[in-house]
C-alpha positions in Angstrom: 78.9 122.9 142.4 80.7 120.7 140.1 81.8 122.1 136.6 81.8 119.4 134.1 82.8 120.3 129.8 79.6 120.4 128.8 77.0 120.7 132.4 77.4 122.2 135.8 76.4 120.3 138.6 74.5 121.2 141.5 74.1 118.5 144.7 72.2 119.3 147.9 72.3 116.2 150.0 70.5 114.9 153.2 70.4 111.5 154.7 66.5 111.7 156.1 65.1 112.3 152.8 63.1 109.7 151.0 63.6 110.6 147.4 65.1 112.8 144.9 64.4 115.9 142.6 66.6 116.1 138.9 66.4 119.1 137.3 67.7 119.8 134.4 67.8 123.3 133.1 69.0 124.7 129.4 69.5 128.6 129.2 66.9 129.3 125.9 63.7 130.1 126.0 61.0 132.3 123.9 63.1 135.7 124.5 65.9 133.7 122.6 63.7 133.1 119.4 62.9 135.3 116.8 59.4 135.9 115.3 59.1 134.1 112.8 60.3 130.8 115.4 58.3 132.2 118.0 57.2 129.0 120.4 59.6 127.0 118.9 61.3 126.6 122.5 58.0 125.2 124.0 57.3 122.9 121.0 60.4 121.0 121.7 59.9 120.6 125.3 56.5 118.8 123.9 58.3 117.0 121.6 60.9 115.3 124.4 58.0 113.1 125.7 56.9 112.1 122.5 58.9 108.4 120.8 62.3 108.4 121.8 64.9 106.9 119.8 66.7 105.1 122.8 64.4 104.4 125.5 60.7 104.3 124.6 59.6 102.9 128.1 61.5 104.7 130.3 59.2 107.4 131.4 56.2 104.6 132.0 59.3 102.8 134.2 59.6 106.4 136.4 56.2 106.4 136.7 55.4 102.7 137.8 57.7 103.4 140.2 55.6 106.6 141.5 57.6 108.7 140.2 57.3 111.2 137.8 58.8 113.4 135.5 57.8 116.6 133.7 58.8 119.6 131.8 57.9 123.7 131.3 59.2 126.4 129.5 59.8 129.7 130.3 60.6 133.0 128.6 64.3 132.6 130.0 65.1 128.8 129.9 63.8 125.1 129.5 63.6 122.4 132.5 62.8 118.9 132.2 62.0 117.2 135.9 61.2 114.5 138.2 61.1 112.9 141.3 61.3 109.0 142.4 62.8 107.6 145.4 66.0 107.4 146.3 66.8 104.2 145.4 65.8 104.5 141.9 67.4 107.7 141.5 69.7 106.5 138.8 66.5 105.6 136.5 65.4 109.0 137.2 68.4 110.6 136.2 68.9 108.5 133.0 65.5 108.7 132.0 66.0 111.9 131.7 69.2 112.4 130.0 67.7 109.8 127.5 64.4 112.4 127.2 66.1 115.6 126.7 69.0 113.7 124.5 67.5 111.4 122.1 63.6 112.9 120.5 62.5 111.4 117.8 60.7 113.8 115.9 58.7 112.0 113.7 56.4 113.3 111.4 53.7 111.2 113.2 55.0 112.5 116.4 54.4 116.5 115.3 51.8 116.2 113.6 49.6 114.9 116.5 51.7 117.3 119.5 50.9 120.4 116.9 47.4 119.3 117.8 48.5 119.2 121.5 49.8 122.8 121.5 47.3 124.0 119.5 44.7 123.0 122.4 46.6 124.4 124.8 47.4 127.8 122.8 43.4 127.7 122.5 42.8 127.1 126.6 45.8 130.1 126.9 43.4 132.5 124.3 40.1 131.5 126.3 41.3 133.1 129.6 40.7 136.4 130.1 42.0 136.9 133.2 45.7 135.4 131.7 44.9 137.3 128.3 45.2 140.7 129.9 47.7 139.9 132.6 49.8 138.9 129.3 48.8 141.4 127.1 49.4 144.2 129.8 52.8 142.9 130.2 53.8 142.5 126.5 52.4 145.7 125.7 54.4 147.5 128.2 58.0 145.6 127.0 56.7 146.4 123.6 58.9 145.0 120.7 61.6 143.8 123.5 62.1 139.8 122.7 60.8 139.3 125.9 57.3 140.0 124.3 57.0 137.3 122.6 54.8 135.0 124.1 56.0 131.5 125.2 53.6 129.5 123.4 54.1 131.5 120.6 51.4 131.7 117.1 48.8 129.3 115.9 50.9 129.8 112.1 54.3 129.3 113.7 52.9 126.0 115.2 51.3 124.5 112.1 54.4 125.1 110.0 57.1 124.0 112.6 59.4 120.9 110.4 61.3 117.9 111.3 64.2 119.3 110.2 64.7 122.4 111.3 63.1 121.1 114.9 66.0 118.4 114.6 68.5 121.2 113.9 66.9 123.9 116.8 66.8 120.9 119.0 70.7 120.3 118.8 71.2 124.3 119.2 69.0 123.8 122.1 71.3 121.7 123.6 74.4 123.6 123.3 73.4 126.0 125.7 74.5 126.5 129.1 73.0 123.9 131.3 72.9 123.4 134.8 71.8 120.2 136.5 70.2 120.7 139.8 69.8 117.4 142.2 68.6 117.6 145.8 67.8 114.6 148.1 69.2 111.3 149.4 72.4 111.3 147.2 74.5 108.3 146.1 77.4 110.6 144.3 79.1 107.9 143.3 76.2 106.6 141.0 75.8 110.1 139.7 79.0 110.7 139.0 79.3 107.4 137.6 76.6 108.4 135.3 77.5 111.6 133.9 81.1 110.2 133.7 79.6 108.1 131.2 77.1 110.1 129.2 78.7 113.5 129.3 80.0 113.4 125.9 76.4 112.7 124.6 75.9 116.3 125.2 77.2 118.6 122.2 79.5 120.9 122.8 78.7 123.7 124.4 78.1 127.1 121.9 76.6 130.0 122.9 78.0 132.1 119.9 75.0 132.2 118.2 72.8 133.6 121.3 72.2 137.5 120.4 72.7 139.9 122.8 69.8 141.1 124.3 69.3 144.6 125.4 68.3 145.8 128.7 64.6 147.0 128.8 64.9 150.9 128.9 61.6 152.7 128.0 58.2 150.9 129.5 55.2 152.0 127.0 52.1 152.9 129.0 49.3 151.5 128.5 45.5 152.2 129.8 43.6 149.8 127.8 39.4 148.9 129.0 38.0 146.2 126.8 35.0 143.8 127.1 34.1 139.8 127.2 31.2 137.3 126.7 33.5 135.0 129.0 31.3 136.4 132.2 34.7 137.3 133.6 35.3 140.8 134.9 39.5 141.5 135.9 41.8 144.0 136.3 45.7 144.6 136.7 48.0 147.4 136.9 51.8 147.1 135.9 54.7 149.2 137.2 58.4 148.9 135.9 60.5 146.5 137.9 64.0 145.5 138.2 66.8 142.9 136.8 67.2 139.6 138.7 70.9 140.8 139.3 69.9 144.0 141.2 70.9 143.4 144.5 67.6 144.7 146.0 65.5 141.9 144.0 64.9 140.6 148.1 63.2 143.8 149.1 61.4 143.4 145.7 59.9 140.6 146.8 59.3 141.5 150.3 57.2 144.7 148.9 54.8 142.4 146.5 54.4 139.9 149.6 53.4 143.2 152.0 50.8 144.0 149.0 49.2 141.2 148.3 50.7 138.2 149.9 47.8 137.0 152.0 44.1 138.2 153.8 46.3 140.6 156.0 48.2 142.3 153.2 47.4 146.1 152.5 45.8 145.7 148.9 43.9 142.4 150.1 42.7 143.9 153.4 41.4 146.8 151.6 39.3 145.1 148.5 38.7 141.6 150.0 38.5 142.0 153.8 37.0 145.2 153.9 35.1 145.7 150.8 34.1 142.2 149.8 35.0 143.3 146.0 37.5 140.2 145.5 38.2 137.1 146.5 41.8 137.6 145.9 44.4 140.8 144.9 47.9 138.8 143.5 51.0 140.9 143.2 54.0 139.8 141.8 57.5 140.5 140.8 58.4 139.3 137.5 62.0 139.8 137.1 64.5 138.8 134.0 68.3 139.6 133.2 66.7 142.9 131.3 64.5 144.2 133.8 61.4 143.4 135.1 57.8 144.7 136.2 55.4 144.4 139.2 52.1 143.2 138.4 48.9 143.6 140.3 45.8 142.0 139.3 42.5 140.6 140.7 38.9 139.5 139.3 35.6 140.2 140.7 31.8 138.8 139.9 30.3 142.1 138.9 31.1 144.0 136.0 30.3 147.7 138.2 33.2 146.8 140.7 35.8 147.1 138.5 35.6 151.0 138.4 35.4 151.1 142.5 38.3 148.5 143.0 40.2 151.2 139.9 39.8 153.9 142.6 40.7 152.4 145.5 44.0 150.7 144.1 44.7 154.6 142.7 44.1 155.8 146.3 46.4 152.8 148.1 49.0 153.9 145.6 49.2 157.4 146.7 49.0 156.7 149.8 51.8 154.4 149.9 53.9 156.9 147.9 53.0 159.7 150.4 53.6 157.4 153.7 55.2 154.2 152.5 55.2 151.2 154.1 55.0 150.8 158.0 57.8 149.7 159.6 56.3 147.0 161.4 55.1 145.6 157.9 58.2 145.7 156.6 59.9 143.6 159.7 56.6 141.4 159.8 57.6 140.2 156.1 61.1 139.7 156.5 60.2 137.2 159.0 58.2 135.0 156.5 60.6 135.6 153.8 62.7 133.3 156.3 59.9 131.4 156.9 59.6 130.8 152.9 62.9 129.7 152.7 63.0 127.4 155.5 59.8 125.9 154.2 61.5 125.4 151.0 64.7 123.8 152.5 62.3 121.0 154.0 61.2 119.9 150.3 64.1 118.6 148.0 62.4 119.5 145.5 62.0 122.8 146.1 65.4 123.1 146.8 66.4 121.7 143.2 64.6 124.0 141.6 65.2 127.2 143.7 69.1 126.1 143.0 69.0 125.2 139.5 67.3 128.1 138.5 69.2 130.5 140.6 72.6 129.1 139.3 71.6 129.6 135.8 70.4 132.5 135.4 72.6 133.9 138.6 70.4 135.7 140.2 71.1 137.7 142.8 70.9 137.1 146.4 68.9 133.6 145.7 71.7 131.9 144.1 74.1 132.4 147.6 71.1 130.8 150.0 72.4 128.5 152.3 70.1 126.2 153.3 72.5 124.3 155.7 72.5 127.1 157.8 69.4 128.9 158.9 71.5 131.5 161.3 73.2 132.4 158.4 70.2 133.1 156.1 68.3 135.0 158.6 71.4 136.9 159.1 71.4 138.0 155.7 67.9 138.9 155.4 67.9 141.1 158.8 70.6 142.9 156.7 68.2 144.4 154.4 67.3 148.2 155.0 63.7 149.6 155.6 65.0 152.8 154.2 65.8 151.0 151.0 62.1 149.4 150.6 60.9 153.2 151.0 63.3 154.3 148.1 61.7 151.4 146.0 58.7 152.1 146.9 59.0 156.2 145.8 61.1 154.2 142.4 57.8 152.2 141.4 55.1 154.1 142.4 55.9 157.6 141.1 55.7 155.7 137.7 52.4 156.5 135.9 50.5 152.9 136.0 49.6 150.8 133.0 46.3 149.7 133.3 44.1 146.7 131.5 40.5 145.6 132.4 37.9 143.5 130.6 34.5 143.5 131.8 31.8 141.0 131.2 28.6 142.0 128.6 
């Protein structure tokens, strides 16, 4: 990593790669807003793709080139992307320095991405199987900023200005930001680059970033509702854990044993035995203030929802009364590796894995080295199967929160 005044710098560099993946990542995101701002995060990241006051061709130049670049938002941070290949990497990287730098925000410009957000906030509302997964979660953090939802309000979005966008925009910016870059490198035209355009970055301030509470009381929730959408879905929520906690590994290796794939236990049961799903997704949403495991799945009659209820309820027990076999638990730690290695084969995954780790330091992920696969599966043979039964007996003796909408 290189630590420049105002960016830290993250390089991953192989010869036999074609291209290369920029990241650039900028510690704010919806938990960081209040709510009365609420979205605001998102609505810029729109708003960098709109005119741009020093390159307004620059993005149609990445992308004659077959390259693209992109952006998202999430509750924790903001990263723009791309890929091109690895000759035009220093168009890439510009092009985005001159995207996240220099927005326009015209009134022409907002008035027309308002519309933009507004039909995707609309698309967001119209999916049931999102709205509950979202409102289960949200419910359970309560009035926690992580709540708020990234998109944020359809009133928030119509009264968004150009100036105070201009002025967020700048805050934005003085965040901590991490540049993740993973491919076939020429360092001396990056650093040549950022040499350059560095100061174009304001300087760094994170004094006005509130502290943010850990999340210490989960509200339950057991909520049944219905649709006209012809949509019938469940989930179930359990507290989680912090991206710091140094068992977020066996975290992950627990929702991949649940409902990873066809031979997981939650999928074997509903799906491969039952026929009640096409799919059961569990997942580990983790953040610097905690976290929570979601399980969810969506079936074609509105009468299986109250069989898949009681079968989930009877796994759960289970599990808490005989955990999880050992052979399971060894099985998964073997495409854990697998994932990893997979990843290291795509630069791109690599940038972002990196970038994102080294952000928001997160635990175990941030050390992987990829340049040395005896290492990594050293360090995930390490982990204990007595631990995954202590996390298990942590989550699951947890009453469950519980949303479902059925079709009528």
């Amino acid at each position: 990593m290189k630590r420049l005044k105002k960016l830290d710098v993250l390089t991953y560099h192989k010869d036999y790669y074609n291209s290369i993946s920029v990241g650039l990542f900028i510690k704010f995101g919806s938990k960081n807003e209040t709510e009365e701002d609420s979205g605001i995060s998102h609505f810029i990241e729109h708003m960098l793709f709109r005119t741009n006051k020093k390159n307004r061709n620059s993005k149609i130049i990445v992308e004659e080139l077959g390259g693209y670049v992109n952006a998202y938002t999430t509750k924790e941070y903001i990263c723009i992307h791309g890929k091109i290949l690895s000759n035009y990497q220093e168009i890439l990287i510009n092009t985005i320095l001159d995207i996240v730098l220099y927005p326009c925000f015209s009134e022409t410009d907002i008035k027309l991405e308002k519309q933009v957000v507004l039909n995707e906030l609309w698309n967001y509302e119209n999916n049931e199987e999102i709205q509950c997964q979202n409102k289960l979660m949200n419910t359970m953090l309560e009035s926690h900023p992580l709540s708020r939802t990234i998109l944020g309000t359809k009133n928030n979005i119509k009264n968004f200005e150009q100036n105070y966008l201009q002025l967020k925009h700048i805050d934005i910016l003085k965040r901590n930001k991490v540049l993740s870059i993973a491919g076939n490198i020429d360092s001396d035209k990056i650093n040549n680059i950022l040499e350059q355009r560095i100061n174009e970055f304001p300087d760094s301030d994170n004094s006005q970033i509130y502290s943010i509470e850990k999340i210490n009381n989960y509200k339950q929730i057991n909520l049944k509702r219905q649709n006209n959408r012809n949509v019938n879905t469940i989930s179930h929520a359990f507290p989680g854990i912090e991206y710091s906690n140094k068992k977020i590994m066996l975290y992950n290796i627990l929702t991949n044993i649940l409902g990873y794939h066809s031979s997981s236990i939650l999928n074997q049961k509903l799906r491969e035995d039952k026929g009640l799903v096409y799919n059961v997704n569990c997942l580990s949403y983790s953040f610097e203030e905690g976290g929570i495991v979601l399980i969810s799945c969506s079936t074609h009659k509105p009468e299986n929802i109250a069989v898949i209820t009681d079968i989930l309820y009877r796994e759960y027990d289970r599990i808490l009364e005989k955990g999880i076999s050992l052979e399971s638990f060894n099985m998964m730690k073997e495409v854990l590796k697998t994932q990893i290695l997979f990843n290291s084969e795509n630069p791109s995954n690599i940038m972002f894995d990196r970038g994102k780790s080294f952000l928001l330091n997160i635990s175990g992920y941030k050390d992987i080295n990829y340049e040395c696969s005896e290492n990594l599966k050293s360090d995930i043979d390490l982990l204990k199967y007595s631990d995954l039964n202590k996390i298990l007996t942590n989550i699951f003796s947890n009453e469950v929160s519980t949303i479902s909408s059925v079709s009528v």
